[in-house]
Every structure is written in C-alpha cells, then in structure tokens.
C-alpha positions as CSV (number, residue, x, y, z in Angstrom):
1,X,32.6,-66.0,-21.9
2,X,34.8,-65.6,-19.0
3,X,37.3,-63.1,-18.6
4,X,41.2,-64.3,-18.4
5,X,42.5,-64.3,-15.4
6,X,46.4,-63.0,-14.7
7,X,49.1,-64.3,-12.2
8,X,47.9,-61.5,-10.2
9,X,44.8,-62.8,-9.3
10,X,42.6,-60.1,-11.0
11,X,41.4,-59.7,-14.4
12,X,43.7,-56.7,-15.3
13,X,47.2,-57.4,-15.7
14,X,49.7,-55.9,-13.4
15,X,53.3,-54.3,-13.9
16,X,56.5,-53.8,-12.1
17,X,58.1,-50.3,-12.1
18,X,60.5,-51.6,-14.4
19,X,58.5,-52.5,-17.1
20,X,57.4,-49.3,-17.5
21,X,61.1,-48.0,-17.0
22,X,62.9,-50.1,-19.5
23,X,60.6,-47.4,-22.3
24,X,63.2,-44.1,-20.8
25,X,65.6,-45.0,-23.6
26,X,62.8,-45.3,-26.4
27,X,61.0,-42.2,-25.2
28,X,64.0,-40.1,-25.2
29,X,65.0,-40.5,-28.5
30,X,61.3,-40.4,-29.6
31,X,61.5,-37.0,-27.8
32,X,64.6,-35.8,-29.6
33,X,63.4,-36.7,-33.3
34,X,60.1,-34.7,-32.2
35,X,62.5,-31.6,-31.1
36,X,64.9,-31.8,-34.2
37,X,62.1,-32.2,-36.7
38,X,59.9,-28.9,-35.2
39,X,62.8,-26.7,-34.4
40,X,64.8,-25.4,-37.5
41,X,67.7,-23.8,-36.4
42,X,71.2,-22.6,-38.0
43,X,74.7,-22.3,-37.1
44,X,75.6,-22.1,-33.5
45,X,71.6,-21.8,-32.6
46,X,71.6,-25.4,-34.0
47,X,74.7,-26.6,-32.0
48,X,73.6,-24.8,-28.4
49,X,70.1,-26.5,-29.0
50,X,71.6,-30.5,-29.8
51,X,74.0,-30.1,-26.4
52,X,70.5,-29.0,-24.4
53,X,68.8,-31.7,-26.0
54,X,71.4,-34.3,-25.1
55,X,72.3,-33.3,-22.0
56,X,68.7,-31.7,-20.2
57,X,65.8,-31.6,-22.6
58,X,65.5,-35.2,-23.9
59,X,65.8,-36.8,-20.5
60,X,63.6,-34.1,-18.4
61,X,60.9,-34.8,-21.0
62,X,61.2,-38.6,-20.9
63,X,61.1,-38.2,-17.4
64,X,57.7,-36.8,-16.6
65,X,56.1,-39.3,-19.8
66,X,56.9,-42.2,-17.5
67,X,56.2,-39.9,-14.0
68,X,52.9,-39.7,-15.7
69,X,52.4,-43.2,-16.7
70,X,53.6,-44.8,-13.3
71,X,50.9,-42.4,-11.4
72,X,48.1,-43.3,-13.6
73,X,48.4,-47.0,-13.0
74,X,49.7,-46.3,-9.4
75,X,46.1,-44.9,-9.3
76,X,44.4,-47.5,-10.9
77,X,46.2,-50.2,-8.5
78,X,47.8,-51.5,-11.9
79,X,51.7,-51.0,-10.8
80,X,53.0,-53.5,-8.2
C-alpha cells in the first residue's frame, strides 16, 4: 500500500507557525486549571496567586509548551 502523499510533496504533513500558535489560548487556560486544582490556598495567598497566574504564570508556561513544540518539528523539517 502506498503511503499518502501531502501538498508538501513529502509523506509527512507540514505546518505553518501559526497552526501551532492558534493552541496559546487552549494551553493557557489548560495551564491555569492545572495550577488552581494543585495549589490550595486561602485568603490573600489565594488572591496574590490568581493575579500571578493571570498576568505571568499562565502565559510564561504556555509559552515554552509551544517553544518546545515549534523546535521539535523545526528539527524534524515538519514546520514551514
């Protein structure tokens, strides 16, 4: 049986940058239900840790998931 071949002439499918960057959004809250369900806090601990989490945390940690996932196909030749 052949294998398929993809509008990029190869038989791996390639992707744009912003295919993988459209998932920041997704990954960021993913990353802030991961943070509020492992972390119990109380009282003003609770309310210093949601304004890191919306302002630096969730969007540092998003960050490198797709740093990491644009390397890995940039090394595979898989990200146009």
């Amino acid at each position: 049986m052949p294998m398929p071949v993809f509008a990029c002439g190869t038989n791996w499918p390639m992707r744009q940058e912003g295919d993988i960057d459209r998932f920041r959004k997704p990954i960021k809250q993913r990353v802030d239900a991961v943070i509020t369900d492992q972390v119990r806090t109380k009282g003003l601990q609770s309310a210093l840790l949601w304004i890191g989490r919306r302002v630096l945390l969730n969007g540092k940690v998003a960050d490198a998931v797709i740093g990491t996932m644009k390397t890995s196909l940039q090394k595979s030749r898989l990200l146009q």
